[in-house]
ZAMARGU-4260 file (C-alpha; in steps of 0.2 Angstrom, whole numbers, plus 5000, padded with zeros to 4 digits):
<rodrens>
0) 5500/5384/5103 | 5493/5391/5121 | 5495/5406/5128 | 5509/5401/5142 | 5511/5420/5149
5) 5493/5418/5154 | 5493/5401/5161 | 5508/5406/5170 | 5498/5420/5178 | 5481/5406/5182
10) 5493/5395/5190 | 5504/5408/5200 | 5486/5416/5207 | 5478/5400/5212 | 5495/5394/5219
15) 5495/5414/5229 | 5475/5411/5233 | 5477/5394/5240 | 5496/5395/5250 | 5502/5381/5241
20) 5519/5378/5247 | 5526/5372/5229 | 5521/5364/5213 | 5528/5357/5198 | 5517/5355/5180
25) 5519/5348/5162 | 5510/5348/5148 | 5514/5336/5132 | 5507/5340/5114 | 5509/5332/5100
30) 5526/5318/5108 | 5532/5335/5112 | 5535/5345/5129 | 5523/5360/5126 | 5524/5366/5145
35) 5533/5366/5161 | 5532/5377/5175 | 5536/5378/5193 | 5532/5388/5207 | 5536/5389/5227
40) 5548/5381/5238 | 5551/5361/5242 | 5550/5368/5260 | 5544/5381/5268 | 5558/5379/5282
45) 5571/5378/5273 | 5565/5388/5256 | 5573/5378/5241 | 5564/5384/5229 | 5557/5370/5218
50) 5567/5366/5201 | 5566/5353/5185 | 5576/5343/5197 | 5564/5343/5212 | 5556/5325/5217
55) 5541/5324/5222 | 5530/5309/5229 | 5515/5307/5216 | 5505/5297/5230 | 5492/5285/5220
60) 5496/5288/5202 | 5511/5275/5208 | 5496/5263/5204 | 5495/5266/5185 | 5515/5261/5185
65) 5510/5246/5196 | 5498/5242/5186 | 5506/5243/5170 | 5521/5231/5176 | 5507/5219/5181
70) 5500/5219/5163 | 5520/5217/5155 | 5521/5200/5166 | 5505/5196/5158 | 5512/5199/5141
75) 5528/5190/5146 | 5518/5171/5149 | 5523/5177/5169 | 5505/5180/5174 | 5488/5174/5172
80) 5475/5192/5177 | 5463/5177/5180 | 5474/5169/5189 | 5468/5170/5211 | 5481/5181/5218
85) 5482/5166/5230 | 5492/5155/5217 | 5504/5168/5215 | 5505/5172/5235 | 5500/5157/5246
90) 5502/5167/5261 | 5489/5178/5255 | 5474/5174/5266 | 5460/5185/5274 | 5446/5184/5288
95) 5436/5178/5274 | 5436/5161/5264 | 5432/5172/5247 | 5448/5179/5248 | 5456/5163/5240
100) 5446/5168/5224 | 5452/5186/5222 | 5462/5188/5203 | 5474/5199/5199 | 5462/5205/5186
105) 5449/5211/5200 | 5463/5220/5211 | 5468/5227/5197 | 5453/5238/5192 | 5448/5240/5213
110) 5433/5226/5212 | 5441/5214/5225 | 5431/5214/5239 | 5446/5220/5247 | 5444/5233/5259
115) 5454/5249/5263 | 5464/5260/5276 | 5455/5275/5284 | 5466/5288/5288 | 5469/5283/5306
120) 5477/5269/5299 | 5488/5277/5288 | 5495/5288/5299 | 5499/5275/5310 | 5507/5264/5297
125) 5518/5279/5289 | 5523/5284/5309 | 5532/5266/5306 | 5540/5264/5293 | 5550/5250/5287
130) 5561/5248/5273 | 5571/5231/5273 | 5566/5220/5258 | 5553/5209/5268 | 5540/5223/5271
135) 5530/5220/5259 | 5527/5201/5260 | 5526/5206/5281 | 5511/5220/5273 | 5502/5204/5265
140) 5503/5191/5279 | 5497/5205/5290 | 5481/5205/5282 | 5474/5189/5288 | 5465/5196/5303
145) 5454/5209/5291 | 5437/5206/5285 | 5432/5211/5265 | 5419/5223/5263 | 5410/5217/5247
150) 5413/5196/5237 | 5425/5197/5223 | 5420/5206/5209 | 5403/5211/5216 | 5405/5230/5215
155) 5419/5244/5214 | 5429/5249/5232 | 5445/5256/5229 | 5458/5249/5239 | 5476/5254/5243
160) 5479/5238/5252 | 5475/5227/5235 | 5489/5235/5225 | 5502/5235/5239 | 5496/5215/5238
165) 5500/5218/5220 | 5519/5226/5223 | 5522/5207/5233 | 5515/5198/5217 | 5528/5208/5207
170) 5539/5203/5218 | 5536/5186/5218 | 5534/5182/5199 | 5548/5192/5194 | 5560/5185/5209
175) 5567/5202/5210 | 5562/5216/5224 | 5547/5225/5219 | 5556/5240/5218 | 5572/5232/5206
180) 5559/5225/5195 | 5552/5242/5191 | 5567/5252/5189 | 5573/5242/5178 | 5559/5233/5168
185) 5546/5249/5168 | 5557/5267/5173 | 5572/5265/5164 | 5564/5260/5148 | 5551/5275/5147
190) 5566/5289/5152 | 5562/5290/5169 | 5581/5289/5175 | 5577/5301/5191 | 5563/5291/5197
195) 5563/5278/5211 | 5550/5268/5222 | 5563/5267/5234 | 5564/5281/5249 | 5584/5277/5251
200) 5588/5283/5232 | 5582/5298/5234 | 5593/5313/5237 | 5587/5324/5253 | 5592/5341/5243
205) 5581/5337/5230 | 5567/5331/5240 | 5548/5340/5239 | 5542/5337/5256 | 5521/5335/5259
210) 5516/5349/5270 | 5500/5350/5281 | 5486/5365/5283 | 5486/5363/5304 | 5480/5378/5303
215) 5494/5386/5295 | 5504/5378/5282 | 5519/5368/5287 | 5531/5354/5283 | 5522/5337/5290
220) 5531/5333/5306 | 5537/5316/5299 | 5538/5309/5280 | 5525/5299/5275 | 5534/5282/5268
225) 5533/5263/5271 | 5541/5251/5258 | 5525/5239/5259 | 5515/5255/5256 | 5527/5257/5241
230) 5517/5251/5225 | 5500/5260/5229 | 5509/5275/5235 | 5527/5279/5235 | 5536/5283/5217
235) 5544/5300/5219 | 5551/5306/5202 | 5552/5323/5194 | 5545/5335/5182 | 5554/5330/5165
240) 5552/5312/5171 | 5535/5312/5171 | 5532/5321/5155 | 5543/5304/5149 | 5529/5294/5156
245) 5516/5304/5147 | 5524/5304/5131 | 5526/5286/5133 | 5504/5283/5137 | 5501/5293/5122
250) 5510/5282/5110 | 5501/5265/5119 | 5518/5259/5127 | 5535/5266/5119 | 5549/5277/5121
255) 5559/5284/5109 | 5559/5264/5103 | 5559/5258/5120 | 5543/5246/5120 | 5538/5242/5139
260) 5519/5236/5134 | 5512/5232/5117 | 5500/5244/5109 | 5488/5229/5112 | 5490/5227/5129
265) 5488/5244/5132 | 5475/5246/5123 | 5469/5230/5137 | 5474/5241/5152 | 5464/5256/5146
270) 5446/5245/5141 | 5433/5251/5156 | 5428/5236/5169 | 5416/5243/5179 | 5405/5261/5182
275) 5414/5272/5193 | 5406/5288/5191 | 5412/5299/5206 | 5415/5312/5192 | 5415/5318/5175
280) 5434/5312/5175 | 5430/5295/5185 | 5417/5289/5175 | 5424/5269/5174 | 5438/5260/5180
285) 5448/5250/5169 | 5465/5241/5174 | 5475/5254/5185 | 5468/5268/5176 | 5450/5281/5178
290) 5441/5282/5161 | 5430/5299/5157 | 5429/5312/5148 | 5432/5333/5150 | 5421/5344/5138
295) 5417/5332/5126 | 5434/5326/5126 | 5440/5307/5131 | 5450/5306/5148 | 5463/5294/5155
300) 5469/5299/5168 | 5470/5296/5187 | 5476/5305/5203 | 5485/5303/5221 | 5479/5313/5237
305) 5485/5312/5256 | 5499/5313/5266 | 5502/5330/5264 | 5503/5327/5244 | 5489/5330/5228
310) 5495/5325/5211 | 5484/5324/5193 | 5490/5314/5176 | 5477/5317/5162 | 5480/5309/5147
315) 5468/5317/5133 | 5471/5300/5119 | 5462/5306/5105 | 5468/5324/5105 | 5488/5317/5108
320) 5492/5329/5125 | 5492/5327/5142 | 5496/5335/5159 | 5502/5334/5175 | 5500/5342/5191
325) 5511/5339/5208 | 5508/5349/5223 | 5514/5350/5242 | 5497/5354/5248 | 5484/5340/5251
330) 5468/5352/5247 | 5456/5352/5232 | 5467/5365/5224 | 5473/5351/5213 | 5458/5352/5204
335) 5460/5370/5201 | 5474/5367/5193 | 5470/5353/5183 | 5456/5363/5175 | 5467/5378/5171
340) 5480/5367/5161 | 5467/5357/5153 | 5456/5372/5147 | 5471/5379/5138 | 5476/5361/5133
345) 5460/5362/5123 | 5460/5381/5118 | 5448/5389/5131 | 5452/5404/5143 | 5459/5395/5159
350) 5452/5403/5174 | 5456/5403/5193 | 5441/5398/5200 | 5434/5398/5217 | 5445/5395/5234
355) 5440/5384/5248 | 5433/5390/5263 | 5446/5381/5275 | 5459/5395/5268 | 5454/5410/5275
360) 5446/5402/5288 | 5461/5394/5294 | 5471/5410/5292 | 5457/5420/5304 | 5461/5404/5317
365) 5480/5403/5316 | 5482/5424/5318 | 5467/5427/5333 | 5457/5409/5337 | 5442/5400/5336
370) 5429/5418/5338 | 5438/5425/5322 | 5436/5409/5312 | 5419/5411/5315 | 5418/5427/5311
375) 5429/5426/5296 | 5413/5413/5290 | 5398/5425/5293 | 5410/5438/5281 | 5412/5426/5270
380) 5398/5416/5266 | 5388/5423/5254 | 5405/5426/5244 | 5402/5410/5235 | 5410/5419/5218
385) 5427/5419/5229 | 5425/5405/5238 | 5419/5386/5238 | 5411/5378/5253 | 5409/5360/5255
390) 5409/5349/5271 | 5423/5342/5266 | 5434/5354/5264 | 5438/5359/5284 | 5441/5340/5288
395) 5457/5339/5277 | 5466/5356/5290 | 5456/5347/5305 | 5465/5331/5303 | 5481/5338/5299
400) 5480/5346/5316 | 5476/5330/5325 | 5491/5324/5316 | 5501/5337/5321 | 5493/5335/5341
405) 5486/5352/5340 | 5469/5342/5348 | 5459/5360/5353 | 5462/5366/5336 | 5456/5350/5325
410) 5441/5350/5337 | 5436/5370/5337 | 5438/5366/5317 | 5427/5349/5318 | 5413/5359/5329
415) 5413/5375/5315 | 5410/5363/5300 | 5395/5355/5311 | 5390/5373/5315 | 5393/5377/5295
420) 5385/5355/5289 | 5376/5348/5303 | 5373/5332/5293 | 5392/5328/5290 | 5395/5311/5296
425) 5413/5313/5295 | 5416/5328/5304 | 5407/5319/5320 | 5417/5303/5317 | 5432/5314/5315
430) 5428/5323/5332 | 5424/5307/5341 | 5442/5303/5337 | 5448/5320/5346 | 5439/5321/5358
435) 5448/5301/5362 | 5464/5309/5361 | 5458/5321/5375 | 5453/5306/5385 | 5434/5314/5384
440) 5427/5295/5381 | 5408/5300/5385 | 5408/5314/5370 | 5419/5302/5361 | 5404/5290/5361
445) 5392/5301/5359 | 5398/5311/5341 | 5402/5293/5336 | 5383/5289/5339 | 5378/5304/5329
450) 5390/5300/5315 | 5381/5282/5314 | 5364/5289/5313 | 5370/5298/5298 | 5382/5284/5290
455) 5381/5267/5298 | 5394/5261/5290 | 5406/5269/5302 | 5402/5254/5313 | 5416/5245/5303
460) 5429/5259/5309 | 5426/5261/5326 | 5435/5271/5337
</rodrens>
């Protein structure tokens, strides 16, 4: 057994470090619950403090539940994963006569060809939501004006879009809303009685909001939901549920007798497709799932980030434990976490680590402008003990202040991390799409320029 006093103290101190608003973790050892904690507020307006009952969004790990409902069709005789996603959805057509030779099977492990939302695109689609039962068959017939990025199966490109294609093929083969079919075929059956992919099920007392670093840390000004957006994105649920869930993966499919999948199919879903390798945790895709491995020890896991959320699920197989991690706070202090929880998981010291840049940063810009936060860098930048710099890091508050239409402030942010990374493509795409929102077309044009000097394939995303 762990030392829970002292994670306790790791997690409260990253959580203090970072200003995350609220999170909620669990731990499983062993088919039994080993851990749970939670710290912070569902909302920093109105300060409900974050409970067992709090629901969170976990954001993409929606996909491994998507996934696995795919695979119990399959088992069922319902669905061939070699079958085209065309035969299942005739409407399904793209700017692109390969698209008619998609499988289930190659949306399924992100090797499609299908392309994805940028952020932009996102916001936009979450700003208008829809909820009646046809969004996610309007969501698939939109698609016929876009272009793929890759032919199907040529090469791994993760995509949003191809498992919200998946939530219509549910749909469709089952006869039942996508969100019926799950409830009653995949979350009732693995004890997840408080868990819905449905936004209208869910009680606004006990809802976690997603907040947004624009500079300071606030509630996002909107909640991120669209039904069609629903099977990549959307299954709010709680703490115990989710331990359920993981207690479920680490006996390949059952629940306290309840048998959603068979150990063989599982077993299917969890076989690696294609090299991933983005990290030591992403080493291979397999059917909804990441495949790696974490200090020697064999990984299944995967992860949901954006909106305003950051979520982890890490299923250790061989050593029967797992964790999870859901958070209010769309930073990289997920991964802090993660580490912490699974150090103890496996009998090392858990430690703090390092805090990103954009914090104190952010704070120095909020309290006295744009000169502090430049001065606030030259103190802190050979503090690389304390804290972690990466170009990436400063977008996340800069884009969450364009979201929020603080424009001066997501630019003054943009133009620090070019001071700080002149050879981030990003940020100058990010500042072209400012400076738009300014009606400042010429500098528009011109960071968009220098953004495709770097990375030319922002050509695809325009402005």
């Amino acid at each position: 057994m762990f030392d829970k006093i002292k994670l306790d103290s790791v997690l409260q101190e990253i959580v203090t470090s970072w200003e995350i608003p609220g999170i909620s973790v669990g731990i499983i050892q062993d088919g039994e619950i080993a851990y749970t904690k939670r710290f912070g507020v569902q909302n920093l307006e109105t300060k409900i403090p974050v409970t067992s009952d709090s629901i969170f969004c976990i954001a993409s790990i929606s996909k491994v539940f998507t996934a696995t409902a795919i695979m119990q069709l399959h088992e069922r005789g319902a669905l061939d994963l070699d079958a085209s996603v065309h035969s299942c959805l005739p409407y399904f057509k793209m700017a692109d006569d390969r698209s008619g030779l998609i499988t289930i099977k190659q949306v399924l492990s992100h090797t499609s060809g299908l392309p994805d939302f940028t952020y932009f695109e996102y916001e936009k689609l979450w700003r208008n939501p829809e909820y009646d039962e046809g969004a996610s068959e309007r969501y698939v017939r939109a698609l016929k004006n876009r272009k793929m990025i890759a032919a199907p199966g040529e090469k791994f490109h993760y995509s949003n879009i191809g498992y919200n294609v998946l939530g219509d093929v549910i749909a469709k083969v089952s006869g039942m809303t996508f969100e019926a079919y799950m409830k009653e075929n995949i979350l009732i059956p693995s004890g997840m009685k408080h868990s819905t992919f449905l936004l209208e099920e869910v009680a606004p007392n006990l809802l976690a909001v997603p907040h947004l670093r624009a500079p300071g840390m606030m509630p996002s000004p909107f909640y991120p939901y669209h039904r069609g957006d629903a099977p990549a994105s959307f299954l709010h649920t709680t703490i115990s549920d989710m331990c359920n869930w993981m207690t479920l993966c680490l006996d390949r499919g059952n629940f306290q007798g309840h048998e959603i999948l068979s150990p063989a199919v599982w077993n299917i879903m969890w076989r690696p497709v294609i090299k991933r390798a983005t990290s030591a945790l992403y080493e291979d895709m397999a059917l909804g799932w990441n495949i790696g491995h974490y200090k020697g020890e064999k990984t299944v896991s995967h992860g949901g980030f954006g909106g305003g959320w950051t979520d982890q699920l890490v299923i250790l197989p061989d050593k029967k434990c797992a964790m999870t991690a859901m958070s209010l706070d769309e930073s990289f202090s997920i991964y802090r976490m993660q580490r912490a929880v699974l150090d103890v998981m496996l009998g090392h010291e858990p430690k703090v680590g390092t805090v990103s840049w954009a914090v104190p940063i952010c704070r120095a810009l909020e309290k006295d402008g744009i000169k502090a936060a430049y001065a606030c860098y030259e103190e802190i930048k050979d503090q690389t003990d304390v804290y972690s710099f990466d170009a990436e890091f400063l977008t996340f508050p800069a884009l969450h202040s364009m979201t929020t239409n603080k424009i001066d402030i997501a630019v003054a942010l943009l133009e620090l991390n070019i001071h700080v990374f002149p050879d981030h493509a990003e940020s100058y795409y990010y500042l072209a799409r400012a400076c738009l929102k300014k009606g400042d077309h010429k500098r528009a044009e011109e960071n968009l320029e220098k953004a495709l000097k770097i990375n030319p394939d922002f050509t695809d995303q325009g402005l």
